[in-house]
PDB file of N, CA, C and O in Angstrom:
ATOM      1  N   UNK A   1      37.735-191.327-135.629  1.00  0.00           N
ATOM      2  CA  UNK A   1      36.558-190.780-136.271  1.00  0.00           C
ATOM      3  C   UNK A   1      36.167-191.614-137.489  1.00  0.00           C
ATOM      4  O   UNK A   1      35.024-192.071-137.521  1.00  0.00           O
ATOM      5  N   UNK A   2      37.242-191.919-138.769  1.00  0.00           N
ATOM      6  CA  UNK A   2      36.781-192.822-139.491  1.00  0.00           C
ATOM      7  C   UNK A   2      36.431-194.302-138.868  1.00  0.00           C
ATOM      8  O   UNK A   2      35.640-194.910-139.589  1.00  0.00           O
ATOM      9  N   UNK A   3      36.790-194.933-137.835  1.00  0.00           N
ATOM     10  CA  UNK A   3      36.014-196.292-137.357  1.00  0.00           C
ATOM     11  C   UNK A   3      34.817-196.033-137.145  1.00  0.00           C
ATOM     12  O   UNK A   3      34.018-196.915-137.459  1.00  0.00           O
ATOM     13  N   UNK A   4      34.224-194.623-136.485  1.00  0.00           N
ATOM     14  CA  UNK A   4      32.987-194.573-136.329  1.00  0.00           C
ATOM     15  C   UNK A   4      32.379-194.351-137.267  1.00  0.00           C
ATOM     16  O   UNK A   4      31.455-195.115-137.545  1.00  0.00           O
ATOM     17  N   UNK A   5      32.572-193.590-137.835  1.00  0.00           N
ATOM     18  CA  UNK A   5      32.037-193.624-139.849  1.00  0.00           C
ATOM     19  C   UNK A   5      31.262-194.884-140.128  1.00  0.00           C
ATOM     20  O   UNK A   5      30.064-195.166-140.126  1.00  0.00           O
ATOM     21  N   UNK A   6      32.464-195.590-140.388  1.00  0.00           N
ATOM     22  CA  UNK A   6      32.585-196.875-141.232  1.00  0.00           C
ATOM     23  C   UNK A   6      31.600-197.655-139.987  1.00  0.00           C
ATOM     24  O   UNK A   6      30.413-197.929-140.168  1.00  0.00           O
ATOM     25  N   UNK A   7      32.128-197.854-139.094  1.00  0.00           N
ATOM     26  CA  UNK A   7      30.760-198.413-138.349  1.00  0.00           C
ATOM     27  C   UNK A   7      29.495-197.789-138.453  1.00  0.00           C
ATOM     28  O   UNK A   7      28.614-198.520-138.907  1.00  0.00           O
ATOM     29  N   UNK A   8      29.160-196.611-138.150  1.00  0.00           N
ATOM     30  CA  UNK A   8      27.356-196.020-138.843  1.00  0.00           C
ATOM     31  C   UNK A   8      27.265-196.655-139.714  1.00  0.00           C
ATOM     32  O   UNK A   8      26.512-197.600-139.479  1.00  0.00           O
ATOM     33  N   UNK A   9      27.877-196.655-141.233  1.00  0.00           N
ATOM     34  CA  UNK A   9      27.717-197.094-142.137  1.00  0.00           C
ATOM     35  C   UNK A   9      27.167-198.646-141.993  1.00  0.00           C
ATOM     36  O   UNK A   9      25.993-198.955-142.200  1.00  0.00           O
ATOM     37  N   UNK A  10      27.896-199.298-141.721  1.00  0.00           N
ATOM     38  CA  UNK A  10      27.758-200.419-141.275  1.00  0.00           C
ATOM     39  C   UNK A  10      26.305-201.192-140.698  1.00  0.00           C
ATOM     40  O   UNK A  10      25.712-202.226-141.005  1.00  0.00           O
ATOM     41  N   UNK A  11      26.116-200.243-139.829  1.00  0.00           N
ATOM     42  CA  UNK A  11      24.976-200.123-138.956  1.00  0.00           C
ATOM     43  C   UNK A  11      23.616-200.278-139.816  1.00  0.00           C
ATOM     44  O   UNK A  11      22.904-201.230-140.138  1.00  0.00           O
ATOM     45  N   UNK A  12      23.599-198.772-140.049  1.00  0.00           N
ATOM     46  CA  UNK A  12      22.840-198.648-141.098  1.00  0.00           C
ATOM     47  C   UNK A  12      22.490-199.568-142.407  1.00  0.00           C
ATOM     48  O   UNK A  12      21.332-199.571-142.825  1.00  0.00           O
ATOM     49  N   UNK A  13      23.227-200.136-142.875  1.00  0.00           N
ATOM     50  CA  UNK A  13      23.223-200.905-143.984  1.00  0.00           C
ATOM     51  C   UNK A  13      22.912-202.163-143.563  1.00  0.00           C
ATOM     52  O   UNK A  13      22.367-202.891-144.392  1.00  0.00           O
ATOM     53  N   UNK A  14      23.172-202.684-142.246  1.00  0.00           N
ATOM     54  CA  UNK A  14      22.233-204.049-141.401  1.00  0.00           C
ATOM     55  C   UNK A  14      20.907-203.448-141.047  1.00  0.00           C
ATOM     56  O   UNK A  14      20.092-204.365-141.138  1.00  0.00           O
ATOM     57  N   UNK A  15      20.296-202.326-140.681  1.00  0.00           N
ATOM     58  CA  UNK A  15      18.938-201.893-140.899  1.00  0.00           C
ATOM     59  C   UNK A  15      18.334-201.932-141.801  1.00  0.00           C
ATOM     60  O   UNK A  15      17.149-202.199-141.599  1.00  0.00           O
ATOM     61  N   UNK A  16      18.686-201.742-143.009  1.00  0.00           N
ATOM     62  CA  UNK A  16      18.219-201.702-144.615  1.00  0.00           C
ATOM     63  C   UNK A  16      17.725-203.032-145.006  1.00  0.00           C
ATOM     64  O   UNK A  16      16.797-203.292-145.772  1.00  0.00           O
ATOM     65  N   UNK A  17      18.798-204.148-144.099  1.00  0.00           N
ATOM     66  CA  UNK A  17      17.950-205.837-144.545  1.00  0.00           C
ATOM     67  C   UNK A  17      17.309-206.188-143.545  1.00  0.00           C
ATOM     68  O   UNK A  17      16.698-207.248-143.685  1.00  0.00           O
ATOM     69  N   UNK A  18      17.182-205.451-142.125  1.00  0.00           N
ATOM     70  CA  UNK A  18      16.048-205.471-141.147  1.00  0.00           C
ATOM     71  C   UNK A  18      14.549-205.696-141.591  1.00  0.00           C
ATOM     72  O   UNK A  18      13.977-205.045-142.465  1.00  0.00           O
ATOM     73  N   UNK A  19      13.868-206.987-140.656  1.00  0.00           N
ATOM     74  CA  UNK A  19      12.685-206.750-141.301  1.00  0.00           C
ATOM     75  C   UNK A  19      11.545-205.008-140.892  1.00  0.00           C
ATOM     76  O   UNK A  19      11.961-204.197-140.064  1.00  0.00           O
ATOM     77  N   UNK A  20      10.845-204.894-141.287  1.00  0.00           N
ATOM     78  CA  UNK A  20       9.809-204.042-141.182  1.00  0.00           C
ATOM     79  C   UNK A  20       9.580-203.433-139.522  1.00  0.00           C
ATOM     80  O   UNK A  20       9.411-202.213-139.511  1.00  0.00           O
ATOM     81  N   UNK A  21       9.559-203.931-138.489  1.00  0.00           N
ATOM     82  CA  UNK A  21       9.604-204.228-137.369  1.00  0.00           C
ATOM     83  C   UNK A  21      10.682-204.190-136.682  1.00  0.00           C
ATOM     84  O   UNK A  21      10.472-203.887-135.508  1.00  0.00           O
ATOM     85  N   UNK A  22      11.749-204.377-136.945  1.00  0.00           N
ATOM     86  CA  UNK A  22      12.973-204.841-136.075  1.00  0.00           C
ATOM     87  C   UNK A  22      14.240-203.827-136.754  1.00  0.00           C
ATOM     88  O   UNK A  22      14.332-203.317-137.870  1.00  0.00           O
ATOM     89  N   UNK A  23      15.102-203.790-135.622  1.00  0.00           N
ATOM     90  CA  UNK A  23      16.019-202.812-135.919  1.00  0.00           C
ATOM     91  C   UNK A  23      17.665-203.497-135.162  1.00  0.00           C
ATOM     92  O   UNK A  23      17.547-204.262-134.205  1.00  0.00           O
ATOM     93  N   UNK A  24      18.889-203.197-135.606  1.00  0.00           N
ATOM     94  CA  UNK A  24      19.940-203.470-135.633  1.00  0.00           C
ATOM     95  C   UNK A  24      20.421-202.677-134.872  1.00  0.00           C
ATOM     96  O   UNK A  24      20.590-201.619-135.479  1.00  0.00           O
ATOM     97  N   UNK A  25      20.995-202.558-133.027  1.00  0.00           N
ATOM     98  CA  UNK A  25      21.952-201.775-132.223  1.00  0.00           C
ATOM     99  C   UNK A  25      23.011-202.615-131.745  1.00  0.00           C
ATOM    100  O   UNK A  25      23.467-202.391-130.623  1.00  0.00           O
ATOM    101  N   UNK A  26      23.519-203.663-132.526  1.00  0.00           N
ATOM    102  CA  UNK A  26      25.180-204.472-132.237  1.00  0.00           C
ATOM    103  C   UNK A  26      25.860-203.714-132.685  1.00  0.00           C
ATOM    104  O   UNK A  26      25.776-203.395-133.871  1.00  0.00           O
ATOM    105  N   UNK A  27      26.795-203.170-131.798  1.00  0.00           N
ATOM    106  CA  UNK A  27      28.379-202.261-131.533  1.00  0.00           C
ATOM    107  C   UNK A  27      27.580-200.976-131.897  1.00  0.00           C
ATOM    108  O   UNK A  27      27.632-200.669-133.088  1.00  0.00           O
ATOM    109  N   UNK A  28      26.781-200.095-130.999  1.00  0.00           N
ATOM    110  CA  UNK A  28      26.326-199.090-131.105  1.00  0.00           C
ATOM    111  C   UNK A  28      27.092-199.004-129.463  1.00  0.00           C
ATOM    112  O   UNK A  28      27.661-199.950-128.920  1.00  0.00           O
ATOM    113  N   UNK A  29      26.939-197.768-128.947  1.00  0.00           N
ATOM    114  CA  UNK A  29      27.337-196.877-128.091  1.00  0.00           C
ATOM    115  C   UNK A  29      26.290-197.149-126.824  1.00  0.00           C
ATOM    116  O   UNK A  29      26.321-198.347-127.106  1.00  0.00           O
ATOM    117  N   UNK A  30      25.621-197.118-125.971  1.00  0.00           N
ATOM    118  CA  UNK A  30      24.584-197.069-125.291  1.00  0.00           C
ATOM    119  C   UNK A  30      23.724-196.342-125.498  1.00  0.00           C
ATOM    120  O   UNK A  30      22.599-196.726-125.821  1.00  0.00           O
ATOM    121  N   UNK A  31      24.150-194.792-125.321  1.00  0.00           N
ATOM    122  CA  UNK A  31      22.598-194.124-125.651  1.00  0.00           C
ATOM    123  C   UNK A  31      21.946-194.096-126.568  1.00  0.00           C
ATOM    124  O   UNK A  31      20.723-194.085-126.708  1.00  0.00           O
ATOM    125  N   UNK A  32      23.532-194.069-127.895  1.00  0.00           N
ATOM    126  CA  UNK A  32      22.568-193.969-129.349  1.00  0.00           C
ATOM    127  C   UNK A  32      22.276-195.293-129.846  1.00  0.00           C
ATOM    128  O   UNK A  32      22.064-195.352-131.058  1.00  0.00           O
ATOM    129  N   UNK A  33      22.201-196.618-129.037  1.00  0.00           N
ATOM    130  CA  UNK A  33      21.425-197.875-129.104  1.00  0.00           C
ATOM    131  C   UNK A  33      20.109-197.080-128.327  1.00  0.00           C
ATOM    132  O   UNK A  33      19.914-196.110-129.061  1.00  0.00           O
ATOM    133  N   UNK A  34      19.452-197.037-127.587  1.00  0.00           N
ATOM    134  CA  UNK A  34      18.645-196.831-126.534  1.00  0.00           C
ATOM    135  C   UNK A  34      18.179-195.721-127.531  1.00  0.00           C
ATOM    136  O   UNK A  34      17.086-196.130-127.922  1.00  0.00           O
ATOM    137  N   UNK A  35      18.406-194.674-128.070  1.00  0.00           N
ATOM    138  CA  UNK A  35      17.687-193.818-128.793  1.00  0.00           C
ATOM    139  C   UNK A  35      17.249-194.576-129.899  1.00  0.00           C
ATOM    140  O   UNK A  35      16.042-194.664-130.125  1.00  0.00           O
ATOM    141  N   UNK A  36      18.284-195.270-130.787  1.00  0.00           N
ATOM    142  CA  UNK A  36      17.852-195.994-131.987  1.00  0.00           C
ATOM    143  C   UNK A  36      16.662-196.545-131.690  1.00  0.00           C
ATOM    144  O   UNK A  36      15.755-196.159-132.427  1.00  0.00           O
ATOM    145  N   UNK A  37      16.373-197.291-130.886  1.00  0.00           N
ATOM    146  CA  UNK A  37      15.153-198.246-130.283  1.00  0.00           C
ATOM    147  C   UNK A  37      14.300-197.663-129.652  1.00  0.00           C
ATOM    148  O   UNK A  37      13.372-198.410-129.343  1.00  0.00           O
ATOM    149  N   UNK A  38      14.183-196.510-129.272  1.00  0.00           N
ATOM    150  CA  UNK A  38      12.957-195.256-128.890  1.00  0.00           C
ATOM    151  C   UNK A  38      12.584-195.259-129.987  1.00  0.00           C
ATOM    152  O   UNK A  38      11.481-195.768-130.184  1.00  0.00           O
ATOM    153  N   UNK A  39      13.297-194.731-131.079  1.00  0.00           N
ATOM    154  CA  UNK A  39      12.934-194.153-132.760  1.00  0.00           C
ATOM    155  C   UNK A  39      12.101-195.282-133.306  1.00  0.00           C
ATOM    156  O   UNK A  39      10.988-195.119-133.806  1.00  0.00           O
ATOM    157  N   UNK A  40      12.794-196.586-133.158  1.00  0.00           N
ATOM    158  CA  UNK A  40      12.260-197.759-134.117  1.00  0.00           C
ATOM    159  C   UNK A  40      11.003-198.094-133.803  1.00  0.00           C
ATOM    160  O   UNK A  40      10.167-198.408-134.650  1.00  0.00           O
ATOM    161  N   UNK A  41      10.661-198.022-131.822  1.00  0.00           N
ATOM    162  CA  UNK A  41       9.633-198.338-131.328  1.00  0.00           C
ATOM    163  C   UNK A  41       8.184-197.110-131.577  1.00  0.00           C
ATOM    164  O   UNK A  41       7.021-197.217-131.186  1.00  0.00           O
ATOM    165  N   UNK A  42       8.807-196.066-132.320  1.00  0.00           N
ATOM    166  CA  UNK A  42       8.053-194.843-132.251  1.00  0.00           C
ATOM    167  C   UNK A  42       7.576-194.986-133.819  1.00  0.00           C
ATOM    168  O   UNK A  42       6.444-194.664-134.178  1.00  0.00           O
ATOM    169  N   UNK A  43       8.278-195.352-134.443  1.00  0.00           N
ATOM    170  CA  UNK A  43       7.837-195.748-136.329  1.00  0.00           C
ATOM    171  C   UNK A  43       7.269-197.339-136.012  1.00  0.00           C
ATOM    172  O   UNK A  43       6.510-198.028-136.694  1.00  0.00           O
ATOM    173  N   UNK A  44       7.644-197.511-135.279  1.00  0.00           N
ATOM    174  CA  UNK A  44       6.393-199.557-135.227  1.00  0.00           C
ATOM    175  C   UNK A  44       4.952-198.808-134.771  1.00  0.00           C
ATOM    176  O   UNK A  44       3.896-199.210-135.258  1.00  0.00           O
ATOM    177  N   UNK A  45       4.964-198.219-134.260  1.00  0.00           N
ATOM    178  CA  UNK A  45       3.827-197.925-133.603  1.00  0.00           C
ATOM    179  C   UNK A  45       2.652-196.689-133.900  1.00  0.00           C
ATOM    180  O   UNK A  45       1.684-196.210-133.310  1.00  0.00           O
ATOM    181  N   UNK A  46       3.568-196.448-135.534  1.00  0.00           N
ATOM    182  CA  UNK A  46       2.411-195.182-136.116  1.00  0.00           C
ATOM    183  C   UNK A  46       1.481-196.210-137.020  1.00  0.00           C
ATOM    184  O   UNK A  46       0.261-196.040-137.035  1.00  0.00           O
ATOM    185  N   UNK A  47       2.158-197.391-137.850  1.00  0.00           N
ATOM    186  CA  UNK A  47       1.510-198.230-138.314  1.00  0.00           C
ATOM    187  C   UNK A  47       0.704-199.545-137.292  1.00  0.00           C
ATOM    188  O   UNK A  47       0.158-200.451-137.922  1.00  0.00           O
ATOM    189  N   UNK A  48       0.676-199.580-136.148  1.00  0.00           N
ATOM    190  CA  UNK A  48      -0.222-199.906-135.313  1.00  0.00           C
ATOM    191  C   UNK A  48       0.456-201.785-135.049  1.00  0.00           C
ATOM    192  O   UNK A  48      -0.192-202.831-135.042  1.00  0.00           O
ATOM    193  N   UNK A  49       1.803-201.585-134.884  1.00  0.00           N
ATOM    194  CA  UNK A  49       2.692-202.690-134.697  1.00  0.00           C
ATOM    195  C   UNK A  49       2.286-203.320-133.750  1.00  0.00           C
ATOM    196  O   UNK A  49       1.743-202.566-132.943  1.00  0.00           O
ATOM    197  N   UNK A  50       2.282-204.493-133.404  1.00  0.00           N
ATOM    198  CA  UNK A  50       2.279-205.033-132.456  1.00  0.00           C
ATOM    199  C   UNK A  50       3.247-205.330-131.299  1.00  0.00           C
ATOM    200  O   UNK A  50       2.947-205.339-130.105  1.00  0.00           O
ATOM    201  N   UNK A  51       4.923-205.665-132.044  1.00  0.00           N
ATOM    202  CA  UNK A  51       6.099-205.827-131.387  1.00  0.00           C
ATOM    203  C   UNK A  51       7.159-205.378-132.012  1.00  0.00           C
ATOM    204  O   UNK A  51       6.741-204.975-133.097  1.00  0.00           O
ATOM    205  N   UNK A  52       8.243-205.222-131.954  1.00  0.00           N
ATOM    206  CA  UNK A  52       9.446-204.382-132.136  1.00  0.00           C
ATOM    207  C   UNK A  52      10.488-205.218-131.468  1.00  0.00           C
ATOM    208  O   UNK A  52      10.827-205.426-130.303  1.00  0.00           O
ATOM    209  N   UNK A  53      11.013-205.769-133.105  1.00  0.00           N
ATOM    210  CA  UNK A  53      12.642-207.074-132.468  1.00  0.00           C
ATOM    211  C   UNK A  53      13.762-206.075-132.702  1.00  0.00           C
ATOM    212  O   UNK A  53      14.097-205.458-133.713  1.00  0.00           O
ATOM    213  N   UNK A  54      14.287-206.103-131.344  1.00  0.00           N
ATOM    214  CA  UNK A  54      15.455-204.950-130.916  1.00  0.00           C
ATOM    215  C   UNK A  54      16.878-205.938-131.149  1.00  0.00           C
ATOM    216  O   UNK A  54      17.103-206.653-130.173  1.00  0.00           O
ATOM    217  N   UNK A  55      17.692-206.057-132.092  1.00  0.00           N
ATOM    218  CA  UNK A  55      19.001-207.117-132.014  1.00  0.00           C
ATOM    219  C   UNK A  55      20.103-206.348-131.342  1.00  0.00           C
ATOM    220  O   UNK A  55      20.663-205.306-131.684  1.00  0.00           O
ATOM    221  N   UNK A  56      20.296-207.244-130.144  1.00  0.00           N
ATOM    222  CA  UNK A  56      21.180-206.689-129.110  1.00  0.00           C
ATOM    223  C   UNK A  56      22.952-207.280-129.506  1.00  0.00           C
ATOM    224  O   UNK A  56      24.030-206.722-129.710  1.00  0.00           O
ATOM    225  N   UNK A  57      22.632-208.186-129.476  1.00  0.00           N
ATOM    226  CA  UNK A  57      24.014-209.330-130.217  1.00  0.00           C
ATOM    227  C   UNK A  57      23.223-210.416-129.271  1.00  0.00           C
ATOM    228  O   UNK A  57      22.091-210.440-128.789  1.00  0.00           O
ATOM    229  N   UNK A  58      24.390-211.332-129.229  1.00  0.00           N
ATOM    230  CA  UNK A  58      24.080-212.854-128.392  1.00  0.00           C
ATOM    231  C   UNK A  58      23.818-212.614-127.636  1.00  0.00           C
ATOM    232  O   UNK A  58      22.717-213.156-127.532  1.00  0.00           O
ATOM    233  N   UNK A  59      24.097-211.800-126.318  1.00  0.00           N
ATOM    234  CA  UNK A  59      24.254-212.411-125.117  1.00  0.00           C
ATOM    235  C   UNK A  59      23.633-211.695-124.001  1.00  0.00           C
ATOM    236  O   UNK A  59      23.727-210.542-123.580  1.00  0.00           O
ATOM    237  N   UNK A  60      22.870-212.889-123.598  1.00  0.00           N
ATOM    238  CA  UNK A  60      21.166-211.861-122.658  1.00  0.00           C
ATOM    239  C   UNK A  60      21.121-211.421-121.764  1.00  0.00           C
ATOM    240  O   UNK A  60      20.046-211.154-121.226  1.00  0.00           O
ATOM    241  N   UNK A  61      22.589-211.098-121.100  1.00  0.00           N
ATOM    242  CA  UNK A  61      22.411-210.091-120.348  1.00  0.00           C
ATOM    243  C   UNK A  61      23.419-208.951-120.286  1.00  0.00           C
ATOM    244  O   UNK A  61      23.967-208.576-119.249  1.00  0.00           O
ATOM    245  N   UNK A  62      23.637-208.358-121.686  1.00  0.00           N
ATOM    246  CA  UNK A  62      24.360-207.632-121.780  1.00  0.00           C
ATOM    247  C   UNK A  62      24.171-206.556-121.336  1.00  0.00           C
ATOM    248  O   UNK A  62      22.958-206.352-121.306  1.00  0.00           O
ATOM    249  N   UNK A  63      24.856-205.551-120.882  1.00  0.00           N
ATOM    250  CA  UNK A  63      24.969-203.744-120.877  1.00  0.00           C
ATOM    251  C   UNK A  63      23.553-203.185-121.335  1.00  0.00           C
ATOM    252  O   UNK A  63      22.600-202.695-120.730  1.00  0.00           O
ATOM    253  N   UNK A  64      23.916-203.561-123.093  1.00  0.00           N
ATOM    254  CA  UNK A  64      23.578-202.621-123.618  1.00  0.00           C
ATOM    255  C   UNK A  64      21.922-203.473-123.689  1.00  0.00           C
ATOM    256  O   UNK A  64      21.062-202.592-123.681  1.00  0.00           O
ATOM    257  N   UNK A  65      21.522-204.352-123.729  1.00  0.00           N
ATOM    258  CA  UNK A  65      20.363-205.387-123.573  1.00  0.00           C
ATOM    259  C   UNK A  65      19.466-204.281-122.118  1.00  0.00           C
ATOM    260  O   UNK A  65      18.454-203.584-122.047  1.00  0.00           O
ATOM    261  N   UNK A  66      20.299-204.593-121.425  1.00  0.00           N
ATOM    262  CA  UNK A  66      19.709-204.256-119.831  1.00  0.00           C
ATOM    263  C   UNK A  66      19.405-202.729-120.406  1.00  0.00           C
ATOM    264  O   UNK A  66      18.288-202.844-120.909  1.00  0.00           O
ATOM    265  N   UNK A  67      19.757-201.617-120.549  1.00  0.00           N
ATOM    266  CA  UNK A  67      20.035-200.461-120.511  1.00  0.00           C
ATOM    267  C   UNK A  67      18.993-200.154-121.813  1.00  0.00           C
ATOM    268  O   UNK A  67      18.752-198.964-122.018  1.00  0.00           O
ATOM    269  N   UNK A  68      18.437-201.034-122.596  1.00  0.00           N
ATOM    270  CA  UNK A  68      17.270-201.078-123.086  1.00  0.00           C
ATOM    271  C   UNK A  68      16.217-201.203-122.771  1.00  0.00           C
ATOM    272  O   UNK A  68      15.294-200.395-122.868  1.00  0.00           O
ATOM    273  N   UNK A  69      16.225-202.468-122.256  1.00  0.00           N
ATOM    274  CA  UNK A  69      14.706-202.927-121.441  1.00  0.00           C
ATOM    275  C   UNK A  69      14.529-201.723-120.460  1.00  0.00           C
ATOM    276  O   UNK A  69      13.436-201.246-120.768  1.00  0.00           O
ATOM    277  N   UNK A  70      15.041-201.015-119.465  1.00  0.00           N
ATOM    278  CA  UNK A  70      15.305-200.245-118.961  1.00  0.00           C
ATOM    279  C   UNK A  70      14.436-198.880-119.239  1.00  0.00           C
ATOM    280  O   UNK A  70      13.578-198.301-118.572  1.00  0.00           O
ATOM    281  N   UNK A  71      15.179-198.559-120.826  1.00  0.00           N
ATOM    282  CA  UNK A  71      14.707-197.275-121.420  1.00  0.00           C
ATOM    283  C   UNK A  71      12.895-197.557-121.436  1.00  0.00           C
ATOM    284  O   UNK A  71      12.058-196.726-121.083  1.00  0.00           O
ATOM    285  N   UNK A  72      12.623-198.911-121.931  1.00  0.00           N
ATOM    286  CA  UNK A  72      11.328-198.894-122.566  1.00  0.00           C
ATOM    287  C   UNK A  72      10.350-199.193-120.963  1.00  0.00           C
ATOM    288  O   UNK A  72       9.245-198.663-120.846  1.00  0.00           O
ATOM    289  N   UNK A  73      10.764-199.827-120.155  1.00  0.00           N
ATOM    290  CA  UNK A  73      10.202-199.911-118.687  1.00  0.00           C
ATOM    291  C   UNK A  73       9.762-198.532-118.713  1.00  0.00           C
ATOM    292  O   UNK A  73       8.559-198.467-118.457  1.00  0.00           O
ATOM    293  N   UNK A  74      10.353-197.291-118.951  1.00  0.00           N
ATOM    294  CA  UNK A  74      10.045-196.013-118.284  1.00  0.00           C
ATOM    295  C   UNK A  74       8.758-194.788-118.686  1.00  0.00           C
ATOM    296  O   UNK A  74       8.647-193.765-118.010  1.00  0.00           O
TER     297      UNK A  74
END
């Protein structure tokens, strides 16, 4: 329970130096990546955003990458 703590924390505090647009789900869980990035794409888009940079980690065809594109396809 405290690793997950300390990771939110974590999380969160790489969102805070996120630009305006873009949001931080490296070592998130699947769904609550995929929710994070519903949310982020839902606040880009009251101010009339154009795009929304989702940071997955490196590698382009990850899990949690796929299982995004995925969410927003729907």
């Amino acid at each position: 329970m405290a690793d997950r703590d300390a990771r939110q924390l974590h999380d969160e505090a790489d969102n805070l130096t996120a630009g305006p647009h873009e949001v931080n789900v490296q070592r998130l869980e699947t769904p609550e990546a995929v929710k994070k990035a519903e949310e982020a794409l839902y606040y880009a888009l009251i101010p009339g955003a154009s795009q929304l940079r989702v940071n997955t980690g490196r590698r382009m065809e990850s899990p949690l990458r796929l299982a995004i594109i995925g969410a927003m396809e729907r």
